[in-house]
PLY file of the C-alpha trace (Angstrom):
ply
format ascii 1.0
element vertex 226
property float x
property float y
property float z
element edge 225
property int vertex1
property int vertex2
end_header
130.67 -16.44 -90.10
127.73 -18.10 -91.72
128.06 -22.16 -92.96
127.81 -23.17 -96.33
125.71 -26.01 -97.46
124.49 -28.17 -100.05
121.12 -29.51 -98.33
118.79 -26.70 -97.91
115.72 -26.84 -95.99
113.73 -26.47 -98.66
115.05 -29.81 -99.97
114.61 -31.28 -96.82
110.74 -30.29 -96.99
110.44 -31.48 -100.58
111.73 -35.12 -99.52
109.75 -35.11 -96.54
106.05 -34.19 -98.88
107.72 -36.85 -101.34
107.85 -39.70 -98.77
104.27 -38.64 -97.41
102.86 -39.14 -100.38
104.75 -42.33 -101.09
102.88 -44.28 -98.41
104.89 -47.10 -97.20
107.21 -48.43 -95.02
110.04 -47.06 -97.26
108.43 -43.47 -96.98
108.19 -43.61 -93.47
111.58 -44.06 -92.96
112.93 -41.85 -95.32
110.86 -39.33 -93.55
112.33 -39.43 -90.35
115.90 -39.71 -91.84
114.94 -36.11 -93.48
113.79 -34.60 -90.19
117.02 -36.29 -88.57
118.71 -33.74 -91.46
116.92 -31.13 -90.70
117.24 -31.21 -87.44
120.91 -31.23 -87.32
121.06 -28.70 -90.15
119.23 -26.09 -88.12
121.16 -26.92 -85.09
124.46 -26.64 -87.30
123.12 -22.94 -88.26
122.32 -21.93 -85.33
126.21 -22.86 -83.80
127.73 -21.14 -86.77
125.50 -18.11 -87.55
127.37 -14.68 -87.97
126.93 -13.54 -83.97
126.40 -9.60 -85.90
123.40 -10.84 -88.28
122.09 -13.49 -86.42
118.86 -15.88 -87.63
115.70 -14.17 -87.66
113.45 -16.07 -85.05
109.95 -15.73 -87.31
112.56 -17.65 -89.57
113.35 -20.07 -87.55
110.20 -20.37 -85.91
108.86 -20.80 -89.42
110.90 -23.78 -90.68
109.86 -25.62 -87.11
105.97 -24.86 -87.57
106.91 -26.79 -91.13
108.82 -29.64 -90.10
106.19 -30.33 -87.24
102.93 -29.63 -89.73
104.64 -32.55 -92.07
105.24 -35.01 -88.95
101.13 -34.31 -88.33
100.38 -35.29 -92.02
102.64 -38.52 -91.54
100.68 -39.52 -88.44
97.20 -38.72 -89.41
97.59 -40.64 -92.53
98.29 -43.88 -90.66
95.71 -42.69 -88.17
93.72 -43.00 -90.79
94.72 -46.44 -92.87
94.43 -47.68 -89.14
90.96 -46.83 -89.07
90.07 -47.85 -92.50
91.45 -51.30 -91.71
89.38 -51.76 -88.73
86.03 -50.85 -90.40
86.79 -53.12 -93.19
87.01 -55.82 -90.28
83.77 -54.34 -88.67
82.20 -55.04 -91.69
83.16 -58.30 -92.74
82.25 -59.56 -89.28
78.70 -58.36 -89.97
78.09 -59.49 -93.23
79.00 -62.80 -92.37
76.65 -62.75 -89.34
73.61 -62.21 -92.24
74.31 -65.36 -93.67
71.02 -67.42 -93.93
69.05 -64.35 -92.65
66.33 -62.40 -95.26
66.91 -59.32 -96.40
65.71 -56.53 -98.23
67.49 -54.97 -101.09
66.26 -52.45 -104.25
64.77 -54.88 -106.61
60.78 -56.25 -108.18
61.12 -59.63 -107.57
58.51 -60.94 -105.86
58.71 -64.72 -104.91
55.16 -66.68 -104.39
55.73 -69.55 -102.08
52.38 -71.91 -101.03
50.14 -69.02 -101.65
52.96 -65.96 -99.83
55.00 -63.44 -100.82
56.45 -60.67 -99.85
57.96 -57.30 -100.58
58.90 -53.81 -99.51
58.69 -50.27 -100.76
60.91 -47.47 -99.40
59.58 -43.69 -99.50
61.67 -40.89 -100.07
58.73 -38.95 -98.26
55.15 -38.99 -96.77
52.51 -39.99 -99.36
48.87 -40.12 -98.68
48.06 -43.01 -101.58
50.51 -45.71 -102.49
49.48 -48.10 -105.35
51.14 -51.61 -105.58
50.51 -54.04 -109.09
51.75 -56.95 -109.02
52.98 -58.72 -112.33
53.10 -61.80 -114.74
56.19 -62.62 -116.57
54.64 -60.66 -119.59
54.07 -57.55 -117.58
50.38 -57.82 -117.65
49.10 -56.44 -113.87
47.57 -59.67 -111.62
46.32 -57.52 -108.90
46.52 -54.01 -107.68
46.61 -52.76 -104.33
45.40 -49.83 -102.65
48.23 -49.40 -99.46
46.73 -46.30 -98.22
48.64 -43.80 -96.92
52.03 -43.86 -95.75
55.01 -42.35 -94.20
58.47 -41.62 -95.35
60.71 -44.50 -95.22
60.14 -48.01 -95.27
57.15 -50.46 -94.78
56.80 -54.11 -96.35
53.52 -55.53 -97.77
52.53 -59.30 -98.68
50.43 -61.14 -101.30
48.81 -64.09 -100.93
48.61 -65.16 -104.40
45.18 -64.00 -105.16
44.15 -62.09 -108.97
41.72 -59.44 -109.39
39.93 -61.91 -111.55
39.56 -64.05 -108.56
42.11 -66.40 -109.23
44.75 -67.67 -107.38
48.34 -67.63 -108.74
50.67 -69.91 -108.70
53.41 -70.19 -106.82
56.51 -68.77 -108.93
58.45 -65.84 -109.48
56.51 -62.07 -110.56
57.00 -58.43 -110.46
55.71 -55.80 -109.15
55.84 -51.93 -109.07
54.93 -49.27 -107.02
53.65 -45.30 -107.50
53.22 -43.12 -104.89
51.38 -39.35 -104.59
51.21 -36.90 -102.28
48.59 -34.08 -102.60
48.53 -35.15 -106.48
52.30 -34.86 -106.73
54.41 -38.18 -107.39
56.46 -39.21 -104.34
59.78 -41.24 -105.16
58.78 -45.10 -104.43
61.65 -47.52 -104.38
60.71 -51.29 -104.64
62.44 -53.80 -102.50
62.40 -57.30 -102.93
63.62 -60.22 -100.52
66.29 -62.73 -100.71
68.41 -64.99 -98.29
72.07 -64.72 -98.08
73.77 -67.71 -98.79
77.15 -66.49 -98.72
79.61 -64.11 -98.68
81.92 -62.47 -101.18
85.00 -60.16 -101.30
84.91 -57.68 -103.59
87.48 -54.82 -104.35
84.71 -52.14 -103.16
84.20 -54.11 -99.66
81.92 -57.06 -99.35
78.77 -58.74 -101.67
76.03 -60.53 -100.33
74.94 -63.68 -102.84
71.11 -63.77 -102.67
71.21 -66.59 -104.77
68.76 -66.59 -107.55
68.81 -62.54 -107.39
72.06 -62.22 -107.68
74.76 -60.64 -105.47
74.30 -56.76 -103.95
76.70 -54.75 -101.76
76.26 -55.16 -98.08
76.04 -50.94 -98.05
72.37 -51.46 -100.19
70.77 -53.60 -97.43
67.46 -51.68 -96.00
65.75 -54.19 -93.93
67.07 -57.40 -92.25
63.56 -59.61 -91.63
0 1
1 2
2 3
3 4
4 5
5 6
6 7
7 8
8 9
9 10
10 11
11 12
12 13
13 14
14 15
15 16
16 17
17 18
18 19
19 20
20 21
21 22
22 23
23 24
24 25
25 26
26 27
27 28
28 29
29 30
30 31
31 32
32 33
33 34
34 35
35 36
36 37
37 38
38 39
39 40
40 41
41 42
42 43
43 44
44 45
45 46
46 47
47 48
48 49
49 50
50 51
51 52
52 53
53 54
54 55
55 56
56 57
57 58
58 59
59 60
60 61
61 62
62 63
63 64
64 65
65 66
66 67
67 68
68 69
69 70
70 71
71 72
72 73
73 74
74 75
75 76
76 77
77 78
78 79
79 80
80 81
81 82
82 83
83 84
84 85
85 86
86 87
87 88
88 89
89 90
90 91
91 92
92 93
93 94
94 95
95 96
96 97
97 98
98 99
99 100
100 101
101 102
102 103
103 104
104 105
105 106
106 107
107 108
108 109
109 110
110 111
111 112
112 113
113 114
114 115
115 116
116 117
117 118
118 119
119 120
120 121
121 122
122 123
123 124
124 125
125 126
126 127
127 128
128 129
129 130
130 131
131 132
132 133
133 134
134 135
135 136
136 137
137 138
138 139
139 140
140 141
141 142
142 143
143 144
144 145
145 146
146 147
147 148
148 149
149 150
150 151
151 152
152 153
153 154
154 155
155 156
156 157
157 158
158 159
159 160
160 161
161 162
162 163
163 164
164 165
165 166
166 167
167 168
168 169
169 170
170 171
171 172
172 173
173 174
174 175
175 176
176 177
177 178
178 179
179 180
180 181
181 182
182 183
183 184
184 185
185 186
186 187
187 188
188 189
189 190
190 191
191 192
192 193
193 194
194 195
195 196
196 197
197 198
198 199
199 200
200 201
201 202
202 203
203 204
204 205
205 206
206 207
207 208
208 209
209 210
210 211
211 212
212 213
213 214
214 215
215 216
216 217
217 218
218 219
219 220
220 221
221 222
222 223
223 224
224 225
């Protein structure tokens, strides 16, 4: 004698994927309701099944490896949005602790302040010359700099407002660029200019830092806190 039913466990799969990729409270619920089915389907087979033809075991053993494979999907995906909450706390915690702080972010600004400024240059690898210019609002070069030889990664440098006519600057906002070479082959040179959080903003990406007059940048860009 074999039992006749409407709910197959096929369905009860398909539900199951459909609530997992529903995501919510809803979902979850609906998902243990169709392993509830399942479960009492399977145990309604097995009570009824013909005692002469009998359910194959890879069968069964089969549809259990299924149902349990879904329940691991359902729990790693709120593993998961667990986890993803947290860092999003994580990281709000230390953005706000950079308020008021320097930091350095991609950029050319380069702030003069009584006769100071400074800036930063990131290196995707060793170089043995690195030439900085610094520049006017109308792009024409003040000074240029010899830095020497560097390694890869990051390294700041200052100005202290002095021209290569012999001149001294005043104090303002410039550019500046930077080139770097490495047995006479370019070397990719980043410039990185300073700014001070003042505050912190929510964004749908994660968090923004406002640097004021240079704008706002994502907390992920940061290379240097001075």
């Amino acid at each position: 004698m074999t039992v006749q039913s409407t709910t197959s466990s096929s369905d009860l799969f398909a539900s199951i994927n459909a609530a997992n990729s529903a995501g919510s409270t809803t979902a979850a619920s609906t998902t243990q309701e169709a392993q509830d089915r399942f479960l009492k389907l399977l145990t309604t087979q097995l009570q009824n099944q013909d005692p002469l033809n009998p359910m194959d075991n890879s069968q069964m053993t089969s549809q259990i490896a299924q149902i349990n494979t879904v329940t691991g999907i359902e729990k790693l995906n709120t593993t998961l949005n667990t986890l993803v909450d947290n860092m999003g706390s994580s990281q709000s915690m230390q953005a706000a602790s950079m308020i008021g702080k320097s930091v350095m972010v991609p950029g050319s600004q380069l702030s003069l302040v009584s006769g100071q400024a400074f800036g930063g240059v990131m290196l995707s690898g060793a170089a043995d010359q690195v030439t900085l210019n610094i520049l006017d609002a109308s792009g024409n070069v003040l000074q240029t700099q010899k830095l020497g030889a560097r390694d890869a990664g990051t390294f700041n440098f200052n100005w202290d407002g002095a021209t290569d006519a012999g001149a001294a600057a005043v104090d303002g906002t410039y550019k500046f660029s930077v080139s770097a070479t490495q047995g006479g082959s370019t070397v990719e040179a980043t410039a990185l200019q300073v700014g001070t959080v003042s505050a912190l903003v929510r964004s749908s990406s994660g968090f923004l830092l406002d640097l004021g007059g240079l704008g706002t940048v994502d907390f992920k860009n940061v290379q240097q806190i001075l």
